[in-house]
N, C-alpha and C positions, 0 to 999 in steps of 0.2 A: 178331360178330353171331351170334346163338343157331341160324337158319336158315340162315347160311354162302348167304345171299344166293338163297335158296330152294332151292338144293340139298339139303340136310337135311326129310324129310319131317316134316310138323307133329304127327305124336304122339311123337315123339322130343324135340320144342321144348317142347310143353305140358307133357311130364314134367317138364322141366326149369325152366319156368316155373313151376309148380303147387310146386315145391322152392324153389327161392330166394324165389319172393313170398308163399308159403306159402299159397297161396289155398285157398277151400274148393270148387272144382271140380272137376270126375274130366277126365279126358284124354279119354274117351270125350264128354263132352257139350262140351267146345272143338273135338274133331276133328267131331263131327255138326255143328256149328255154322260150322265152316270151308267143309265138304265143301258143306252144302246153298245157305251163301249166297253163298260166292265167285262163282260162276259166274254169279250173277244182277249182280254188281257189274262183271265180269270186261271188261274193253275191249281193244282191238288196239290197237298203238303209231299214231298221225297216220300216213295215207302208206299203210299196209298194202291197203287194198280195194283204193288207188286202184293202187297197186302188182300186185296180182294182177291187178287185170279189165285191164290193157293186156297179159296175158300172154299168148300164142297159147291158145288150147282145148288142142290136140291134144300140148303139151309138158308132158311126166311129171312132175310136182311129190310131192316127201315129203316127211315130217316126218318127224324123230325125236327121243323127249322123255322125258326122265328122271323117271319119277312113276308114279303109282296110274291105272289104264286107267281106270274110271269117271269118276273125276276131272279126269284131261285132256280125253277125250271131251267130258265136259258143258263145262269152257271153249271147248275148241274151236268148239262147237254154241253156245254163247253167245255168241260174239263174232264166229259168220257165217265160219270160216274153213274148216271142215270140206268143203264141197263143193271147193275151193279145192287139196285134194289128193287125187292118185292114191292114194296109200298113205301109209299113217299105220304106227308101228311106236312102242309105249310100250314101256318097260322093263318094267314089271310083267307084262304083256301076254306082250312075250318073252322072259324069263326073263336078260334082258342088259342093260348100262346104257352108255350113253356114260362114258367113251370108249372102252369097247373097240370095236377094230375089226372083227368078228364084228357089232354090230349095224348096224354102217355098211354091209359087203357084203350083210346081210340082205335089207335095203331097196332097194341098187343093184338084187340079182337080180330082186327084186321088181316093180323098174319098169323091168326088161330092158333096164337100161344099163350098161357097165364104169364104172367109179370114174374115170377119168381123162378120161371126159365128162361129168363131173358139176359143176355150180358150187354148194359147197356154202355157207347163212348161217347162221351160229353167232352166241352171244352167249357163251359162254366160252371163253376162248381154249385151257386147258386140255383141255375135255372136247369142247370142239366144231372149233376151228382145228387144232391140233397135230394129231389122229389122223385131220381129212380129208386134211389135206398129207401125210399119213405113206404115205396111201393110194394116193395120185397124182390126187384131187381140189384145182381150182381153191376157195379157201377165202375167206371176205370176211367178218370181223367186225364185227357190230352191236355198238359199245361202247354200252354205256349206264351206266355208274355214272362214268365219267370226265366227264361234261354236269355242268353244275353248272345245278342245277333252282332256284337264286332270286335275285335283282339282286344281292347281299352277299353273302360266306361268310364265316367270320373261327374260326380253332381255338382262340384264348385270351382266356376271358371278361375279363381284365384290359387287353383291347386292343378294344372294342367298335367295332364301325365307326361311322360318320359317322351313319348315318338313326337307328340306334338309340338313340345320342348325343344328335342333336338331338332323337328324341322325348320322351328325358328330361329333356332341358332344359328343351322344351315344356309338359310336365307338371308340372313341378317350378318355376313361372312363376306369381305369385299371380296 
């Protein structure tokens, strides 16, 4: 996958898109085009409000997120989560990316707590699991590409499952 599942920022993807499909668009007007509409599209995973507002007020909540400060900021602001954390720490922002562990203590200092009372939730196990544990934080993975998001899967079009099957059948039916 071109975006390596969004870890790859999107003018580095457009270049690369813009070369193999040979489009006639500039990197510059894909990435404006990202930048200003994503965030108007931008939604929190089911779960997430309901999940914050049962959280005490007064316990420290961060974030930390590997991307463009503006750009995170406006999803955050768009999808209502922003108030939701004490401190926020982007990469671009602080010149550090997950996973080093440098911007993991940034943030602990930040919300003046040691690392090993932290319960930290990642969604890469790489950037985000491995180097809280490494830390002496408690770590809990949100998988998400392991869910399989529709009724059928099937990897080889020579073996079509059942519904798609029948509906060719159906159609194929004077």
């Amino acid at each position: 996958m071109l975006d390596q599942e969004g870890r790859v920022w999107k003018d580095i993807v457009y270049t690369e898109m813009i070369r193999r499909f040979e489009l006639s668009l500039s990197v510059e007007v894909l990435l404006h085009d990202y930048v200003t509409r994503y965030p108007i599209f931008a939604r929190s995973f089911p779960g997430v409000d309901t999940f914050f507002a049962q959280l005490p007020p007064e316990l420290p909540i961060g974030l930390l997120s590997n991307g463009r400060t503006t750009f995170q900021r406006a999803v955050c602001d768009a999808i209502g989560l922003s108030p939701s954390f004490t401190q926020i720490g982007i990469s671009e922002q602080e010149g550090v990316r997950k996973p080093d562990p440098a911007f993991f203590l940034r943030l602990t200092d930040r919300l003046g707590v040691r690392p090993d009372d932290v319960l930290y939730v990642g969604d890469n196990y790489d950037h985000d699991i491995l180097p809280a544990r490494a830390l002496g934080m408690q770590a809990i993975w949100k998988r998400t590409g392991d869910v399989p998001l529709t009724d059928t899967q099937f990897s080889d079009w020579c073996q079509l499952p059942a519904p798609l099957q029948d509906l060719i059948r159906k159609e194929n039916q004077p």
